[in-house]
C-alpha positions, 0 to 999 in steps of 0.5 A: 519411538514416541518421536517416530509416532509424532512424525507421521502423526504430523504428516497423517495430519497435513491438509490439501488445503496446507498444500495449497498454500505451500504452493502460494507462499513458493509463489511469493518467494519466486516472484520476490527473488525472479522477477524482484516484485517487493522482495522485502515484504514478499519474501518473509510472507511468502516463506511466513505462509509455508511456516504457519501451514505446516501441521501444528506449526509452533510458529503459531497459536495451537491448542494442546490438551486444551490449553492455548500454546501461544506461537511466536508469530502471534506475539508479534501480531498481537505486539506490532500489527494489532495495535498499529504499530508497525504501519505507523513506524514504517510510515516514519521511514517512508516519510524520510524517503520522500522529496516534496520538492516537485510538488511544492515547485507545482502545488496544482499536482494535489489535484490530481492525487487526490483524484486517483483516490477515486477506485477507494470510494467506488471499491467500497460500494462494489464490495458492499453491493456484492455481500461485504459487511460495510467494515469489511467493504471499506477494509478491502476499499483501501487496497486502492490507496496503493499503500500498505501500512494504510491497508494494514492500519485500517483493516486492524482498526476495523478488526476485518476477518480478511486482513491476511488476504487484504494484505497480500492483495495490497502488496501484489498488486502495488508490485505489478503496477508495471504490469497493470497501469500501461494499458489502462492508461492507454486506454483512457489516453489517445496518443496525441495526449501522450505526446504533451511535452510538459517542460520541468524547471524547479523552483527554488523550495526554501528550507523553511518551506520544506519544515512547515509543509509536514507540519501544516498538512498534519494539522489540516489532515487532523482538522478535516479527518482526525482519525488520519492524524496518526497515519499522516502525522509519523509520515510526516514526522519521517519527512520533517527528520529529512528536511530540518536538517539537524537529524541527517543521522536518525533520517537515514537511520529511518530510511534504512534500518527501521524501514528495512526491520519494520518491513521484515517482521511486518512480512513474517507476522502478516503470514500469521493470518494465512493460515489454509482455512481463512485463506482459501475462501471464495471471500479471498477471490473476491478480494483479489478481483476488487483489489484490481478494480480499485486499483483501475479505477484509480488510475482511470480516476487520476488520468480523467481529472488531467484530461478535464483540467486540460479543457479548461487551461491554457497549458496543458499537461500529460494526462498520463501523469494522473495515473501516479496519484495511486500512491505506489511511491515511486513504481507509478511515477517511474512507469509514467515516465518510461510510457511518455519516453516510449512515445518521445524519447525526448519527453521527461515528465519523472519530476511531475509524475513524481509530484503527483506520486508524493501528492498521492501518498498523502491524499491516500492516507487522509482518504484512509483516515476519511474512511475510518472517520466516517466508519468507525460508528459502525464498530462494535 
């Protein structure tokens, strides 16, 4: 009987607003198995949303008889999200994945990563203008840096209230960069510039090249923004286990099973944090529109720097090409080329789309640590 009073107790005590959430995580789940749009992270935060927003769901924190009944997903939390560290060992797995062989046969595509970095600086002025407070406005900012362990590893350094939402904006928009990055880089582009064939011949990388180039960005991006130095420095970690050449095993163990484990539970522990009533804010439309804006005027900030350089070289290359420095390691590299085969099919620009692809990640990790640098005086 008792059994029977707790089960209509729990569905006399369901929200709309739970409801509505329900909806949003089916959302995620179908655009994740449908349309294949970041299934590893989307899926477990999509069926994570429906589970914290059942009624007094025991998957999360819930106060009984005054006494706090800690869930499982908040264990998780407090372990791996709260003190960094499923961003930074997830950063080792995605270092692992990365070939620098394009960008070091073509260093001058740093350019143009860095350039894409530009829609972080501008988002943080628009959010703060707007009524952010100013840890909040660089939190939401760094959804522009089209990486979400920086997204996660800031917004937790900065304690944002927003973090669920920065989250799942970060992680959406990096999903539909097929959808957004065509028609604002052919908005910025005329199509005489889309034609630009730029022939790729790769230079010969030496192998002592490939494990010094980790090591010595790590110690430059310590040099100019020290609060980078965790980020960049198991990024690149993962990458030297790539290229040494003595750990094949423990490099495809990071690319595979870590990077897989890490993602999964870093889905279902995100989902902790969107609960109905911090999620369904007018706060979280505002960050889904300076998401997009961020991620815009990055793309337009990578192609304009392109368009510049040409006024001044000899050889001139794609602008299209600028718009990978967003970092969205490898969708934007892949869509820049499929747009350059769509106005020539004979026009292969992958492995220079690629160059400026990895040149972002790294360009918008350090912006990430630039950011918490120049930020970090204002936390309590």
């Amino acid at each position: 009987m008792q059994a029977l009073q707790d089960l209509f107790g729990n569905v006399l005590d369901l929200q709309w607003q739970q409801v509505v959430m329900w909806v949003i995580g089916g959302l995620l789940i179908f655009l994740a198995i449908k349309k294949e749009m970041e299934p590893s992270l989307l899926l477990p935060i999509g069926f994570g949303t429906i589970l914290v927003n059942l009624p007094n769901s025991g998957a999360v924190t819930q106060i009984v008889d005054s006494i706090a009944e800690i869930g499982p997903l908040n264990v998780l939390f407090d372990a791996g999200v709260a003190n960094e560290l499923f961003p930074l060992l997830l950063f080792v797995g995605i270092g692992a994945m990365i070939d620098f062989k394009p960008l070091l046969s073509n260093p001058k595509l740093m350019i143009f990563g860095a350039a894409a970095q530009f829609g972080i600086f501008f988002t943080l002025c628009l959010a703060f203008a707007i009524g952010f407070d100013v840890l909040d406005a660089a939190s939401i900012a760094i959804i522009g840096a089209a990486d979400g362990p920086t997204s996660i590893f800031v917004a937790t350094s900065f304690n944002s209230k927003y973090l669920g939402a920065i989250i799942v904006v970060a992680y959406s928009y990096m999903a539909l960069v097929p959808i957004i990055q065509p028609p604002v880089v052919k908005l910025v582009t005329t199509r005489k510039e889309r034609l630009i064939r730029m022939p790729y011949a790769e230079k010969n990388v030496s192998k002592i090249t490939l494990i010094l180039f980790p090591i010595v960005i790590t110690a430059i991006a310590g040099l100019v923004a020290p609060k980078s130095v965790a980020l960049v420095g198991f990024l690149m970690f993962g990458n030297l286990l790539r290229v040494c050449g003595v750990l094949d095993s423990l490099s495809e163990t990071a690319q595979k099973v870590l990077a897989n484990l890490i993602t999964l539970f870093l889905g279902l522990t995100v989902a902790s944090q969107m609960q109905a009533e911090s999620f369904l804010t007018l706060e979280t439309l505002m960050i889904l529109g300076l998401g997009l804006m961020a991620f815009i005027f990055d793309t337009i900030g990578g192609v304009f720097v392109a368009k510049i350089y040409n006024i001044f070289s000899k050889t001139k290359i794609n602008p299209m090409i600028g718009a990978c420095g967003i970092s969205a390691f490898p969708m934007s590299a892949r869509v820049i080329n499929k747009m350059g085969l769509e106005e020539d099919n004979q026009n292969f620009l992958l492995m220079h789309a690629v160059g400026v692809n990895v040149s972002g990640q790294i360009a918008s990790v350090i912006a990430g640590g630039l950011v918490m640098t120049l930020f970090s005086t204002y936390l309590g």
